[in-house]
N, C-alpha and C positions, 0 to 999 in steps of 0.2 A: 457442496450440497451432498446429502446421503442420501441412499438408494437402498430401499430396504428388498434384498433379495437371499437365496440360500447363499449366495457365496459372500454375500454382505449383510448380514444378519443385525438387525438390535440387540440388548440382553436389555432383559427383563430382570431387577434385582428384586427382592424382599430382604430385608434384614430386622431381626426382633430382639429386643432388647434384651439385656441379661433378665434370666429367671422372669421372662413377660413383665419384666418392671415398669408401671407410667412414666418413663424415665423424662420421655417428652409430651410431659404432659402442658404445661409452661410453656407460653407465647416466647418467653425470653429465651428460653434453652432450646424452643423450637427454630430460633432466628441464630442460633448458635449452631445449629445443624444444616442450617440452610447457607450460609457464610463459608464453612467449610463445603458442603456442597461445591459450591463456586471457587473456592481455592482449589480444591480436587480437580474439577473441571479444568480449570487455569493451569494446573502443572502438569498432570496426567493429559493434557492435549484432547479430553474427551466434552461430548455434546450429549447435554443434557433434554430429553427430548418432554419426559412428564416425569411429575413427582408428587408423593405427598409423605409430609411425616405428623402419623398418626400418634397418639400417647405410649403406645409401646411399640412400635414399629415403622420401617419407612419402605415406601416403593419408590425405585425409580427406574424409569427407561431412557437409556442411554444408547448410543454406538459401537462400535467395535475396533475403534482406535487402538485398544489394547488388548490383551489377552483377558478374557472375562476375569480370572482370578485375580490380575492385576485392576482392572476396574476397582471389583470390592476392594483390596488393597487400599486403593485412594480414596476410595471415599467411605469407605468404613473407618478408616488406619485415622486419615485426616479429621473426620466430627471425631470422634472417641478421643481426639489428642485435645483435639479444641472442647471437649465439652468437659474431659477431665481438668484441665487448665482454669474453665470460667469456673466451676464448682471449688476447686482450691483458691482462686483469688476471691471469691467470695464469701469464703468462710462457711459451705456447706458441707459439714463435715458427716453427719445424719446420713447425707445422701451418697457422700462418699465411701460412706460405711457400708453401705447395703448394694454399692458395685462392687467391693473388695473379695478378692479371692485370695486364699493362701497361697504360694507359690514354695520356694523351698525353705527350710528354715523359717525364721521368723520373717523371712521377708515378703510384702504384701502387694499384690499387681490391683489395678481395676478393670474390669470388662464389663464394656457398655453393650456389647452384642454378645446373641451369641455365637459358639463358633461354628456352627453349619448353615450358612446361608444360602436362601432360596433364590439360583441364578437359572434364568432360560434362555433359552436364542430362539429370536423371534425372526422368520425369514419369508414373511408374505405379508402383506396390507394389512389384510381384514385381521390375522392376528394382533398385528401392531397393534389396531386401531379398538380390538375388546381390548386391550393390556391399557391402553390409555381410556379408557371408560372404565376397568375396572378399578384403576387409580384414584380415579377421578369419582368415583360413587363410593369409595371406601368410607368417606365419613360421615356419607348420607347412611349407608349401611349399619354403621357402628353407630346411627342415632344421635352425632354431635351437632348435625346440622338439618335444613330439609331440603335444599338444595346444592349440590357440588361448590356452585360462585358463592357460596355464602362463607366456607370453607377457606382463611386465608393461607396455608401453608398449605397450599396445592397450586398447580399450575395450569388450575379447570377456567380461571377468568382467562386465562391467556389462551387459552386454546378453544375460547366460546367469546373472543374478541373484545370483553370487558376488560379488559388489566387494569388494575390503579396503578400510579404512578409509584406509590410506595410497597411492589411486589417483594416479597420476599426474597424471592431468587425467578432470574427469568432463565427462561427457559432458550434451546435453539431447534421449537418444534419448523419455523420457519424456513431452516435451512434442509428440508426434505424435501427430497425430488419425485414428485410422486406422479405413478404412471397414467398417462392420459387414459381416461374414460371411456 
């Protein structure tokens, strides 16, 4: 169980795509972000508490299993391999074009974020708890939807006790221990 306190904090990630690109804009490359998600989770030892990945952006609140900068590490490091990987077996080379950056020489990298990502430590409740409502209305905000559950790459049904069965990625908001009332 996690215990959100100052000396046991959540972080709170934002990460934005190279150059604000709709990188995830796409149900299919969203479900390619949400898979690694869950790979990262799985090897990096960390607990996924909310998330959502927006067309240029993702938030997620996690735990403190690891040093914040290794968090991003896994799960930025992780979708950017796996979503460079599905765009090359797929033959999207358009889009592959427009992550590419020069590196030295003629040789060419891609970056699917960019590279200063938005990380906080959250270490009382009521913060948590805007950080998972702001999540969770981001794409009421941004006009994609009119209510947060309507929203499938988010973890608003899960956390407003709707889930379908075919969640993109579940979450471990479950396993928080949170202080009696």
């Amino acid at each position: 169980m996690f215990k959100i306190s100052r000396d046991n904090p959540a972080y709170f990630l934002t990460s934005v795509a190279h150059s604000r690109l709709p990188i995830f804009r796409k149900d299919t490359i969203k479900q390619v972000v949400c898979d690694a998600f869950d790979e990262a989770r799985s090897s990096g030892g960390l607990m996924i508490f909310a998330f959502v990945i927006m067309p240029d952006h993702t938030h997620v609140l996690t735990d403190n299993a690891r040093e914040i900068g290794d968090v991003l590490r896994y799960l930025n490091g992780i979708s950017a391999k796996r979503l460079i990987d599905y765009l090359r077996a797929k033959g999207y080379e358009d889009s592959l074009a427009k992550l590419r950056i020069q590196e030295r020489g003629k040789n060419h990298k891609h970056s699917v974020y960019e590279h200063h990502p938005n990380a906080l430590r959250i270490t009382g409740e009521e913060a948590f708890m805007q950080k998972v409502n702001y999540i969770h209305l981001n794409p009421v905000r941004s006009g994609l939807v009119e209510h947060p559950d309507e929203y499938q790459f988010s973890s608003a049904r899960q956390w407003h006790l709707k889930s379908l069965e075919s969640e993109p990625l579940l979450t471990d908001h479950k396993n928080i221990d949170w202080r009696a009332a």
